[in-house]
C-alpha positions as CSV (number, residue, x, y, z in Angstrom):
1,X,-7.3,47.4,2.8
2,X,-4.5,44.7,3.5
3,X,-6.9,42.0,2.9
4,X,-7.5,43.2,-0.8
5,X,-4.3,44.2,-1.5
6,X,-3.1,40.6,-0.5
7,X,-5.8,38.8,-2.8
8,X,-4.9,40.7,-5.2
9,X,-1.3,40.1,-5.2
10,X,-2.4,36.1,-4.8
11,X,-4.5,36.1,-8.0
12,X,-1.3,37.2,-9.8
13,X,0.2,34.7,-7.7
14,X,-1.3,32.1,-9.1
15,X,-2.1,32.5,-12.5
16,X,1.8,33.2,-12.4
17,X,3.1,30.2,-10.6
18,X,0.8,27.8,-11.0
19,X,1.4,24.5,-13.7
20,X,1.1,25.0,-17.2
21,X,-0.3,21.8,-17.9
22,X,-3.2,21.7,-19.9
23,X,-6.6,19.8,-18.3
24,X,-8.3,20.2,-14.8
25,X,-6.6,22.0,-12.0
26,X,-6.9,22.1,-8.4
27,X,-5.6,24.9,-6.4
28,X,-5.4,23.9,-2.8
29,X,-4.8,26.6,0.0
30,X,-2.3,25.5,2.6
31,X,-1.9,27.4,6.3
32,X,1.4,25.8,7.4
33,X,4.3,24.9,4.5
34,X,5.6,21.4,5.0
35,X,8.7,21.2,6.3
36,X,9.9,18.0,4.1
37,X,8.7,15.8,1.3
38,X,10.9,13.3,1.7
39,X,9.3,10.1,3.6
40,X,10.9,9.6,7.0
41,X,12.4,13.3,7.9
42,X,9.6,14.9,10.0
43,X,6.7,13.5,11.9
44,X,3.9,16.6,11.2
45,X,0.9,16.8,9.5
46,X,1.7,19.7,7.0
47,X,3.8,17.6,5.6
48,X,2.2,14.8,5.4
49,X,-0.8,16.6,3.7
50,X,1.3,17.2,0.3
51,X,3.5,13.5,1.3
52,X,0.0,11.3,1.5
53,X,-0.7,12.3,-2.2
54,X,2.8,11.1,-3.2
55,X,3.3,8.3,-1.5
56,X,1.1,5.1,-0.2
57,X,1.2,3.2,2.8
58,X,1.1,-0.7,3.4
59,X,-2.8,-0.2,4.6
60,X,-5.3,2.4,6.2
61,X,-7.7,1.9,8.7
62,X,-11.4,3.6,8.2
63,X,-12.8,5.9,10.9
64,X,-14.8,2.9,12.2
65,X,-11.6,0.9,12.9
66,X,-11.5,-1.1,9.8
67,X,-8.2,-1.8,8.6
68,X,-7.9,-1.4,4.8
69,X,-5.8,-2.9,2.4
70,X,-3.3,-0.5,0.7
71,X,0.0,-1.2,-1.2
72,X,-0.4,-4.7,1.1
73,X,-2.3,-7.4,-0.4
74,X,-2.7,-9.8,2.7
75,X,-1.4,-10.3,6.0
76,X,-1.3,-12.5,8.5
77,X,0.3,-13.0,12.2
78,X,2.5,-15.6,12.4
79,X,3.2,-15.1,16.1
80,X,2.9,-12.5,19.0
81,X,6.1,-10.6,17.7
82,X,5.7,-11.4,13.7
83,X,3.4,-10.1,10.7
84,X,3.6,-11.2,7.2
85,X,3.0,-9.2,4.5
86,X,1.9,-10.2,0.6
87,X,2.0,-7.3,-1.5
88,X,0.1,-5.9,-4.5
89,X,2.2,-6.9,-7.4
90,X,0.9,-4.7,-10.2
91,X,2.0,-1.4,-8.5
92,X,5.0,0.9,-10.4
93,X,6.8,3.9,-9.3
94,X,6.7,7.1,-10.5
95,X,9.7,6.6,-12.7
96,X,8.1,3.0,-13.8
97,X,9.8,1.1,-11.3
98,X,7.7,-1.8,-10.2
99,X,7.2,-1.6,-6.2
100,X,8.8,-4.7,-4.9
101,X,9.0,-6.6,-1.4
102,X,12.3,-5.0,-1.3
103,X,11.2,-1.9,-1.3
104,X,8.3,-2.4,1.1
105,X,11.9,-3.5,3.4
106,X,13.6,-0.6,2.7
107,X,10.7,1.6,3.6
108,X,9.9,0.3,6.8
109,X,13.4,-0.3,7.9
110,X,14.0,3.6,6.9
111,X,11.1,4.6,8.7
112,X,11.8,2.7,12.0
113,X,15.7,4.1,11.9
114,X,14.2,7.9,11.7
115,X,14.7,10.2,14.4
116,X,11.2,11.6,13.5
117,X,9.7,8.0,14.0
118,X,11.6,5.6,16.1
119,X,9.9,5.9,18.9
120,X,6.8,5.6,17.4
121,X,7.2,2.7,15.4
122,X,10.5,1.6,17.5
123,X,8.9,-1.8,18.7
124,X,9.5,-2.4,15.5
125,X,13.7,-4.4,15.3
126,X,12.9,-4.7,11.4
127,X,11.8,-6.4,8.0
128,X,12.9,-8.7,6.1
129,X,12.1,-10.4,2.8
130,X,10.0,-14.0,2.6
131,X,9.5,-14.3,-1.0
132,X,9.0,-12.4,-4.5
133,X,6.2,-10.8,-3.0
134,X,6.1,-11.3,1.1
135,X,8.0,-10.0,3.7
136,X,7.7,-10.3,7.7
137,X,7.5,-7.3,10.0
138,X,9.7,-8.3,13.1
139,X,8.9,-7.1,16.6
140,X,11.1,-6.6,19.5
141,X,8.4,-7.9,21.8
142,X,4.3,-8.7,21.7
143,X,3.0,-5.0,20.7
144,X,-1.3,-5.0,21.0
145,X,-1.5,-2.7,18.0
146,X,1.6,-3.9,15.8
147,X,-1.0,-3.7,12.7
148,X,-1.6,-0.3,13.4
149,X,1.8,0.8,13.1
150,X,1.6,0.0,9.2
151,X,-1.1,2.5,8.6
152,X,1.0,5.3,10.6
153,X,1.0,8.3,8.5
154,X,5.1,8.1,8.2
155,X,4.9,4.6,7.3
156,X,5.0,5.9,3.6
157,X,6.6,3.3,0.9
158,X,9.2,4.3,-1.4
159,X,11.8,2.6,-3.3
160,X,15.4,1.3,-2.0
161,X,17.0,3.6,-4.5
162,X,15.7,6.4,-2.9
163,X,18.9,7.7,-1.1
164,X,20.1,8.4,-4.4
165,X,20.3,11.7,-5.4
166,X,18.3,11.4,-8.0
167,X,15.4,10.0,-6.7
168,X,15.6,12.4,-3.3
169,X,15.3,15.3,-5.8
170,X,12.2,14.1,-7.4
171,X,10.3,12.6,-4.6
172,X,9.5,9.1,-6.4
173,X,6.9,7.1,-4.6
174,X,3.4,5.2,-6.1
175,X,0.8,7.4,-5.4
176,X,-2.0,9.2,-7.0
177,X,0.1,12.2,-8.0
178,X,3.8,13.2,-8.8
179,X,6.0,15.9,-7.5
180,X,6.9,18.9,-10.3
181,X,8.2,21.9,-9.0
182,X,8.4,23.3,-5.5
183,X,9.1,26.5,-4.8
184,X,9.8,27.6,-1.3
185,X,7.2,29.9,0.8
186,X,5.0,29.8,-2.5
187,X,3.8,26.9,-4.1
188,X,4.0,22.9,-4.6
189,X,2.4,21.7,-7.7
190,X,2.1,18.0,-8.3
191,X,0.9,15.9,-11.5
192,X,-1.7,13.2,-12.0
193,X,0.0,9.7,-11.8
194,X,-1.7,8.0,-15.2
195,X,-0.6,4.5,-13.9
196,X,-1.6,5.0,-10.8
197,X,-2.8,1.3,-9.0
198,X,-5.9,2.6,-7.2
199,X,-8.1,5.4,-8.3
200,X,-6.7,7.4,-10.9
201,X,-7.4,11.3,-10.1
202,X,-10.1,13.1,-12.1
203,X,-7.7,16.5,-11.9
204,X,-4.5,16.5,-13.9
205,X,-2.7,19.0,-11.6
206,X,-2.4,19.8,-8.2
207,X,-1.2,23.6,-6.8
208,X,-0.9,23.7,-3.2
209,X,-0.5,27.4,-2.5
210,X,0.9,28.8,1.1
211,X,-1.5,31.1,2.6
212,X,-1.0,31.6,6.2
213,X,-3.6,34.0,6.6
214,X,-6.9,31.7,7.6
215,X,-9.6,34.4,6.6
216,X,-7.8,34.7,3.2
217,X,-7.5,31.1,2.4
218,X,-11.5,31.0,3.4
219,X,-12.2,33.8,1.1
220,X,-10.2,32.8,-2.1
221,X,-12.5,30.1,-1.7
222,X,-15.6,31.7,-2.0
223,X,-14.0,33.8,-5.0
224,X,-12.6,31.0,-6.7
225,X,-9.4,31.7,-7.6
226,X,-9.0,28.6,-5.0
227,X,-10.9,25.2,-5.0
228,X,-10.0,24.1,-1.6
229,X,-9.0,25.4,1.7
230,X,-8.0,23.5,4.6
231,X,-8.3,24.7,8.5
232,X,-10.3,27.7,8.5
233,X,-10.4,29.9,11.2
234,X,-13.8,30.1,13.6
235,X,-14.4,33.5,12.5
236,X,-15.3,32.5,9.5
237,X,-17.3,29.4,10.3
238,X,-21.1,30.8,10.4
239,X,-20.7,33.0,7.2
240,X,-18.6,29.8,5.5
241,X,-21.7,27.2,6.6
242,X,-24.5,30.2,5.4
243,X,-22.6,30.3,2.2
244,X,-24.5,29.5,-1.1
245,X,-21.3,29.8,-3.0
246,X,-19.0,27.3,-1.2
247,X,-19.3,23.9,0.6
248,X,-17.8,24.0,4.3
249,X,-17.1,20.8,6.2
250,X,-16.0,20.1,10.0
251,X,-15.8,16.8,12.1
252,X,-13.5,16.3,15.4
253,X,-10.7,14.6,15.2
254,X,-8.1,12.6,17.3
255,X,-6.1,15.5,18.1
256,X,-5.1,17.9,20.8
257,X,-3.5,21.1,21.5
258,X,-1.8,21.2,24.7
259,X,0.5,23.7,27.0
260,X,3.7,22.2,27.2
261,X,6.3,23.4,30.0
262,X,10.1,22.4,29.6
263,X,9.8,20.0,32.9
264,X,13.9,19.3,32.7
265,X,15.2,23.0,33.5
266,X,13.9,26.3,34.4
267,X,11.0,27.2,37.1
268,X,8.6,24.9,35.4
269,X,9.7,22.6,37.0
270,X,7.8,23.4,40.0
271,X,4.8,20.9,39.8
272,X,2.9,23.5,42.3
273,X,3.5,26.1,39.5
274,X,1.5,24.5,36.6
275,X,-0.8,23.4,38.4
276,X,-1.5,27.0,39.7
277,X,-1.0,28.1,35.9
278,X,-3.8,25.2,35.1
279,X,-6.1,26.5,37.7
280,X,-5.7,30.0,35.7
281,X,-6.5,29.3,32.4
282,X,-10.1,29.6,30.8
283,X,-10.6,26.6,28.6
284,X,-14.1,27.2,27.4
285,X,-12.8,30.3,26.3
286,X,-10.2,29.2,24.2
287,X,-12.7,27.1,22.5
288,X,-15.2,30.0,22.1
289,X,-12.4,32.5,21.1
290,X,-9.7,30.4,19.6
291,X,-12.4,27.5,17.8
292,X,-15.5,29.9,17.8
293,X,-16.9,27.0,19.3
294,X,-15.3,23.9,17.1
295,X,-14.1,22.1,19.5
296,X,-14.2,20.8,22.9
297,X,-12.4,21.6,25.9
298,X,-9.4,18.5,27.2
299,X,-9.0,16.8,30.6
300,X,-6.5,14.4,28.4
301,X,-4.4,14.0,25.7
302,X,-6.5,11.4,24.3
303,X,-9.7,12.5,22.3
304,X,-12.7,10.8,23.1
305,X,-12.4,8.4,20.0
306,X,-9.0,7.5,20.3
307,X,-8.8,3.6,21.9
308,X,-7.7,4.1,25.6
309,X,-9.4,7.3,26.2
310,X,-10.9,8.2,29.6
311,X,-13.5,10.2,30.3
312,X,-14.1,10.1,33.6
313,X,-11.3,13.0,34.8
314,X,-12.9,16.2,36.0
315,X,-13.5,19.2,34.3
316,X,-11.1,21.9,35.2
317,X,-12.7,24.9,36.5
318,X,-11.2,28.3,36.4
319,X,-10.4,29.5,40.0
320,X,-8.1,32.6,40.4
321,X,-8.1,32.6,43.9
322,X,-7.0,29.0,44.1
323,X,-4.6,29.6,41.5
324,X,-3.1,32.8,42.9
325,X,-2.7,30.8,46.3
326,X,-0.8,27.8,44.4
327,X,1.0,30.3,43.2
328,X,2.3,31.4,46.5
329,X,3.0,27.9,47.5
330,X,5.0,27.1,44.8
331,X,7.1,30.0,45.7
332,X,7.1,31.1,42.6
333,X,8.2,35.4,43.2
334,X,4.9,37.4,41.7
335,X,5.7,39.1,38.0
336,X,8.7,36.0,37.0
337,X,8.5,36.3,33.3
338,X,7.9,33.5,31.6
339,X,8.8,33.2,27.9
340,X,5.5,30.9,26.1
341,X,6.1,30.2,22.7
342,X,3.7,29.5,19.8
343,X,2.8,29.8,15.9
344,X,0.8,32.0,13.6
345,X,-2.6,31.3,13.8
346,X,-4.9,29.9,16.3
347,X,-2.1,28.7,18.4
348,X,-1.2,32.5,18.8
349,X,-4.5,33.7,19.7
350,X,-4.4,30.7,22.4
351,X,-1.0,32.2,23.6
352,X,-2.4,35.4,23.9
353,X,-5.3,34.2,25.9
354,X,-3.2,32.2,28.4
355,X,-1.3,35.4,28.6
356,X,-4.1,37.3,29.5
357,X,-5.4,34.7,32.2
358,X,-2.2,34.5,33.8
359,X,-1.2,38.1,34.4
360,X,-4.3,38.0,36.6
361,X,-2.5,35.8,39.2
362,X,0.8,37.7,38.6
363,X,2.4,36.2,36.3
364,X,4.8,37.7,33.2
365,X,4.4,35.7,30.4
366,X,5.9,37.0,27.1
367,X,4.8,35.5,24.0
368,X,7.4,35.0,21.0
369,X,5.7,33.7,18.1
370,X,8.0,31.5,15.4
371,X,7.9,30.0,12.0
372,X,7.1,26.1,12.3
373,X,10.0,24.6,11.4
374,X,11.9,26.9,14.0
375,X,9.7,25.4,16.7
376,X,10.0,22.3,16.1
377,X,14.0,22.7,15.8
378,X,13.8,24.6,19.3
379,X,11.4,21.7,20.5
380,X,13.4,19.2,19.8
381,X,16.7,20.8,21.7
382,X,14.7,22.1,24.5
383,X,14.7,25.6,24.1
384,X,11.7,26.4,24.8
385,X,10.1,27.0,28.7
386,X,6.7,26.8,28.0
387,X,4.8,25.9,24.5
388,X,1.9,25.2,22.5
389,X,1.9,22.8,20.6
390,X,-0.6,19.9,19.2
391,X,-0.5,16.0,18.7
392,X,-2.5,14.0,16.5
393,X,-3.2,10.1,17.0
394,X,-2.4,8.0,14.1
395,X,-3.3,5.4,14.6
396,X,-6.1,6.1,17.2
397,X,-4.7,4.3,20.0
398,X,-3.5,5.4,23.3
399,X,-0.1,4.4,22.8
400,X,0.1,6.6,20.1
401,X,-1.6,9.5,21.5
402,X,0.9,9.2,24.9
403,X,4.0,7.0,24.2
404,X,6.1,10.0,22.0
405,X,5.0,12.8,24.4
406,X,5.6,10.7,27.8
407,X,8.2,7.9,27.8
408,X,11.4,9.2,28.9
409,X,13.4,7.6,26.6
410,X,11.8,10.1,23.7
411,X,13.2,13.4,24.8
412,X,13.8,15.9,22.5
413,X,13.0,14.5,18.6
414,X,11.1,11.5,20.2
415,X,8.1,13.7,20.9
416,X,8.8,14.3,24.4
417,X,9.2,17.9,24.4
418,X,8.6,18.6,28.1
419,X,11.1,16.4,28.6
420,X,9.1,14.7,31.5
421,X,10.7,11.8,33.4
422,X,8.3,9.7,35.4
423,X,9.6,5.7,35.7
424,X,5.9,5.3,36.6
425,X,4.6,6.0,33.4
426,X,7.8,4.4,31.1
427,X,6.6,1.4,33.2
428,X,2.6,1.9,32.7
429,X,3.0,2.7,28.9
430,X,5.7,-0.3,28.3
431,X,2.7,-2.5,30.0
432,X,0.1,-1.1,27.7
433,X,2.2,-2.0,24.3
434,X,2.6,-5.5,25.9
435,X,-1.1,-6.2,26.9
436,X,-3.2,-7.7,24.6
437,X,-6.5,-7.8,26.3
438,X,-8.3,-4.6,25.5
439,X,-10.3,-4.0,28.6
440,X,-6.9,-4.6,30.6
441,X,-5.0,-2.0,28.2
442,X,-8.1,0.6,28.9
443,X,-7.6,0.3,32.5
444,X,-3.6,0.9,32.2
445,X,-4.0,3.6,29.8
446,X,-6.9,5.3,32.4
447,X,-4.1,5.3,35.1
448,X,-1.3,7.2,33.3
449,X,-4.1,9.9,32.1
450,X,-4.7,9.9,36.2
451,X,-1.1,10.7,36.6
452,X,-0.4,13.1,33.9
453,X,-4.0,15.1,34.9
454,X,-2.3,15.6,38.7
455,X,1.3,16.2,37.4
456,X,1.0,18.2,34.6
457,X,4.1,17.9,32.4
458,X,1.6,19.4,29.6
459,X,-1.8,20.8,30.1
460,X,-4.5,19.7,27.3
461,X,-6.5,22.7,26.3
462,X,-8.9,21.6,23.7
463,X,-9.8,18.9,20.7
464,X,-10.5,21.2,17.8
465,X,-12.7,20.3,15.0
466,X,-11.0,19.8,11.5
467,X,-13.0,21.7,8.5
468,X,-12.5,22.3,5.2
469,X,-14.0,24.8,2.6
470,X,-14.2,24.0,-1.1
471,X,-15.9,25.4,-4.2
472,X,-19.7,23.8,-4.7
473,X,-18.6,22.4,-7.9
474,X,-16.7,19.8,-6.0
475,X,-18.9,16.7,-6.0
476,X,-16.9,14.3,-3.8
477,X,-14.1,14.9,-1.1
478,X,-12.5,12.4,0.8
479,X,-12.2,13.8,4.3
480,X,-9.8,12.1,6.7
481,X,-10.4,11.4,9.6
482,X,-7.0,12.6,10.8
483,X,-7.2,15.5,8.4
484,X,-4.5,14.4,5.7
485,X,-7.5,14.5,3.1
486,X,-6.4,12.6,-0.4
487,X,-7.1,14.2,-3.1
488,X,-7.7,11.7,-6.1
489,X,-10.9,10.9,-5.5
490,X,-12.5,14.7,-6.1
491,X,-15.3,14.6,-8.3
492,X,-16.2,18.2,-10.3
């Protein structure tokens, strides 16, 4: 009964809120609102899924690696701590604004002086212009994958004028499509960008819709009054890939969701403790209940295509007897209540798995489930004792998977929620930005996965599988590998 009551009231939804531009539109279903537009203010990927259609980057790389030429014409390295950059020159702004080598500047200085991306892109000291059209990206020291940093999913270009008012407001960049309205907890709706550089989009508008409800974002699908949906829930996978009506889509990705315990304060602490809690939990059933399947279980952070990933750590198995007996070593009093937060959605029904698992060894864990941009807030100030959330490596590299959520100079907003502090792994994860033979890297990166596995500041559950439904009109659809699809290249 809710279910129809609540497509209802989303029909009139969008027939009421949706663009009243004339030509083809696209409605897109959305699980998680972003929590910015604006380049530079928040490192997550429900943002970036509305930012990536506003705003370019310098380049891309390709599933296979390849590095792809984007707003950057050329490039070359002049030395181990300097890149230089030509640019496309027949690229305009929104506003008609030709994109110039001192905005490419702007933008990457911006970004590396963000407290969302510093200490991703932090081995950055800056840019600077060379010419009318070329610019040199400045490192600190030798960084392995200092290319990669340009294709980094914040590493969006913008103009230098952007930190006027004016421009904030309407969310200027070059891409494919142009911010109109958005209207908070409902709907973004962007325009096609006419003079766009690249491929110019075959729709004219774009309506991102919020609907945190997976099922219902699945089934608006199949009734059309919705042409995409993004991250589907497993429930609705086999009737979704059976479907005659709607095309489904899945493919793993470089991502992970992990436990996270506040490692700083609080009985978490205890190293004994999560590894008893570890020893609890049944990871093959949070991918059969959580994934339905779409996804496979974690021994690290690192997905298996992500550059620096090892394989070889063991498979935890569930043991509650080993557990409960870790659990009196840590000396840890039976039925402490623990608070474990998490979002809506599958990252709930993982919370309320763990829960489950862990009352059997005697522990009290109380779930408190927030909106996003609350748990990111809490996150970043430590509030929270123990967590789920998820980190996605863009670029695939090991630094990038680890160097946020590890180093102890990123507590807090850096990434490193746990707030874990090992001098070990600064060292081990300075040494593997330094290195620039690969096999060397693999074999440094292999050692802090060791470490981490053991100590347990965060407990990997599972890589999901991304997936996305969308109506079988839809000829082409560009899905990314880190899923932040792009949506001008959709062919009806």
């Amino acid at each position: 009964m809710f279910k129809n009551y609540y497509i209802i009231f989303l029909s009139f939804f969008i027939v009421a809120c949706g663009s009243t531009e004339s030509g083809k539109k696209l409605t897109v279903a959305l699980g998680i609102e972003p929590v910015s537009l604006t380049p530079f203010e928040s490192n997550d990927i429900p943002s970036y899924k509305v930012r990536w259609q506003i705003y370019d980057r310098l380049i891309s790389v390709s599933p296979e690696g390849e590095v792809i030429p984007e707003l950057a014409e050329t490039w070359t390295n002049i030395n181990p701590t300097t890149l230089q950059i030509t640019i496309k020159t027949n690229v305009v702004f929104h506003n008609g604004k030709p994109f110039t080598v001192e905005d490419a500047v702007y933008s990457v200085n911006t970004a590396v002086k963000s407290s969302s991306l510093s200490t991703v892109l932090g081995v950055i000291d800056n840019a600077t212009v060379v010419n009318d059209n070329t610019f040199q990206v400045n490192l600190s020291k030798p960084y392995a994958p200092a290319l990669a940093l340009l294709s980094h999913a914040g590493m969006l270009m913008t103009s230098e004028e952007f930190n006027t008012e004016e421009l904030k407001s309407l969310e200027i960049g070059t891409g494919p499509f142009q911010l109109v309205e958005w209207n908070r907890g409902q709907n973004i709706v962007l325009k096609k960008n006419a003079n766009y550089w690249g491929d110019v989009a075959e729709v004219d508008t774009v309506n991102f819709i919020i609907v945190p409800d997976a099922s219902v974002r699945s089934i608006i699908v199949e009734t059309g009054e919705a042409d995409v949906a993004y991250d589907l829930d497993g429930s609705d996978r086999e009737r979704l890939v059976a479907s005659k009506d709607v095309i489904y889509k899945e493919a793993s990705f470089p991502t992970v969701h992990y436990l996270g315990f506040n490692t700083s304060k609080g009985p978490l602490t205890n190293q004994t403790l999560r590894q008893a809690i570890a020893m609890a939990i049944d990871f093959q059933g949070i991918v059969d209940t959580v994934a339905f399947g779409a996804g496979e279980t974690a021994t690290s952070l690192l997905q298996k295509s992500v550059f620096g990933a090892y394989t070889g750590l063991p498979k935890r198995e569930r043991n509650i007897e080993k557990a409960k007996a870790l659990l009196a070593q840590s000396g840890i009093t039976p039925n402490t209540k623990i608070p474990l937060y998490a979002i809506e959605g599958p990252r709930k029904k993982m919370s309320e798995i763990i829960q489950a698992n862990l009352r059997e060894i005697g522990l009290d864990i109380e779930v408190n489930i927030l909106e996003w941009a609350t748990m990111l807030d809490y996150a970043r100030k430590g509030n929270l004792d123990m967590f789920i959330l998820g980190w996605t490596s863009i670029p695939a590299d090991a630094d990038i998977g680890m160097y946020s959520l590890l180093n102890s100079n990123t507590h807090g907003s850096g990434g490193n929620y746990t707030f874990y502090d090992n001098p070990k792994i600064d060292q081990l994860l300075e040494q593997g930005r330094a290195v620039q033979d690969s096999e060397k890297r693999k074999l440094i990166y292999q050692e802090i996965q060791e470490i981490v596995y053991t100590e347990l500041p965060m407990i990997p559950t599972y890589h999901p599988y991304h997936n996305v439904v969308m109506s079988k009109d839809i000829k082409y659809f560009d899905m990314n590998l880190y899923s932040i699809h792009r949506l001008n290249k959709i062919k009806y």
